[in-house]
C-alpha positions in Angstrom: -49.6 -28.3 24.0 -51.1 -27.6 20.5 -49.8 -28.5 17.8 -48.4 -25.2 15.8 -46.3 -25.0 19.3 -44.9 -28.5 18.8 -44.3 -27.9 15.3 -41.9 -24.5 16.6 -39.9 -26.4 19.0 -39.1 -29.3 16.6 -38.1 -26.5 13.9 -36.0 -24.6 16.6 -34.4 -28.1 17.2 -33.8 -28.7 13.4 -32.4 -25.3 12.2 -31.4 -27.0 8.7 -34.8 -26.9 8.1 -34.7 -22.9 8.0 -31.6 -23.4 5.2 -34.5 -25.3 3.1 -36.4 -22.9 3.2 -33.9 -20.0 2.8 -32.5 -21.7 -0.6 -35.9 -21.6 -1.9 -36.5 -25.7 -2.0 -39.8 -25.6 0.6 -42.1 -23.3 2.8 -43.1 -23.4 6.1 -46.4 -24.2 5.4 -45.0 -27.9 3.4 -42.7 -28.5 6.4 -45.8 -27.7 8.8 -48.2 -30.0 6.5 -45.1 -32.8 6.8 -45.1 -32.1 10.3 -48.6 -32.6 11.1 -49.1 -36.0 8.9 -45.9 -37.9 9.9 -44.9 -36.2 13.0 -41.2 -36.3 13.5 -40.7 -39.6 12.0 -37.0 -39.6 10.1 -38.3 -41.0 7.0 -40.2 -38.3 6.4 -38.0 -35.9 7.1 -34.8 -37.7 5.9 -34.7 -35.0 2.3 -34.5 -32.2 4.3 -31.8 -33.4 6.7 -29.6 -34.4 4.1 -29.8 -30.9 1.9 -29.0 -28.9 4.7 -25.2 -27.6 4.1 -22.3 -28.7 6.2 -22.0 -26.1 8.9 -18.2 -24.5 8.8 -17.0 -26.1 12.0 -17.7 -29.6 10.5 -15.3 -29.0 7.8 -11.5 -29.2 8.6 -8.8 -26.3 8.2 -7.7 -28.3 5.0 -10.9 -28.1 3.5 -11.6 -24.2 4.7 -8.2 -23.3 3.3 -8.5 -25.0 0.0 -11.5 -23.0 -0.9 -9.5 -19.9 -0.1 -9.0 -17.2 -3.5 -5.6 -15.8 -2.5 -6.2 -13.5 -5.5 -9.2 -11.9 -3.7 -7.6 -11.9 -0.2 -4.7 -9.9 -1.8 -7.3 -7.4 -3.6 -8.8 -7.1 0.0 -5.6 -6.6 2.2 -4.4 -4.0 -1.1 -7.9 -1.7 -0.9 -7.9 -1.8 3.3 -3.8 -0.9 3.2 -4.7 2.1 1.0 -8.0 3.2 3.0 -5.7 2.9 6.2 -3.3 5.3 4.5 -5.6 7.7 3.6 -7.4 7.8 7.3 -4.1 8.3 8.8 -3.5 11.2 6.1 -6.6 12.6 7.3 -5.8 12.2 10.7 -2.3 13.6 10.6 -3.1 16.2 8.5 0.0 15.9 6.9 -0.6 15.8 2.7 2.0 13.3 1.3 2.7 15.5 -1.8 4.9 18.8 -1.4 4.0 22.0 -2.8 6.3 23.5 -5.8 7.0 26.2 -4.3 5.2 29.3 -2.7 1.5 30.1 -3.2 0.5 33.3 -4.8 -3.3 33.9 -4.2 -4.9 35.5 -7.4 -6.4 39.0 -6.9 -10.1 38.6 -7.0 -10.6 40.9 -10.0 -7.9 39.9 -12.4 -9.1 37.7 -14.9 -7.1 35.0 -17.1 -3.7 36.9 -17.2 -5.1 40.3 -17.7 
């Protein structure tokens, strides 16, 4: 095995390294260089590792719920109530709002009350 093929499997191993290079901090071609010089010794590769953020099932519910905006939630639950109510109009095809009173249509050539 060559090894670019090497390289792909200990990348697919490590996917923080993909987060590194998502954020902007390396390229593949740096991590391949790395890679090819020091192999997949640790201390070589110990920056990366360590940058890579904590995945979500690491983190416990405290710490998930703590970095919850309520404000926002509410905003959220507020514009989906509203969009639900107006599919269900729509759906219905009942109009919340009562007419005044009988409608009149307008002959088609009488012009502004004449």
């Amino acid at each position: 095995m060559d090894k670019k093929e090497e390289f792909k499997i200990f990348a697919k191993e490590h996917p923080e390294l993909v987060n590194n290079i998502r954020n902007g901090n390396t390229s593949w071609q740096k991590l391949y260089e790395i890679y090819d010089i020091y192999g997949e010794d640790e201390r070589a590769w110990s920056n990366y590792f360590k940058e890579a953020s904590p995945s979500k099932t690491s983190l416990g519910i405290g710490e998930i719920v703590k970095n919850i905006d309520m404000d926002s939630v509410q905003k959220h639950i507020n514009t989906a109530q509203k969009a639900l109510g107006l599919v269900q109009e729509l759906t219905t095809g009942k109009v919340s709002a009562t007419p005044k009173g009988p409608i009149n249509p307008r002959p088609i050539n009488k012009f502004f009350e004449d």
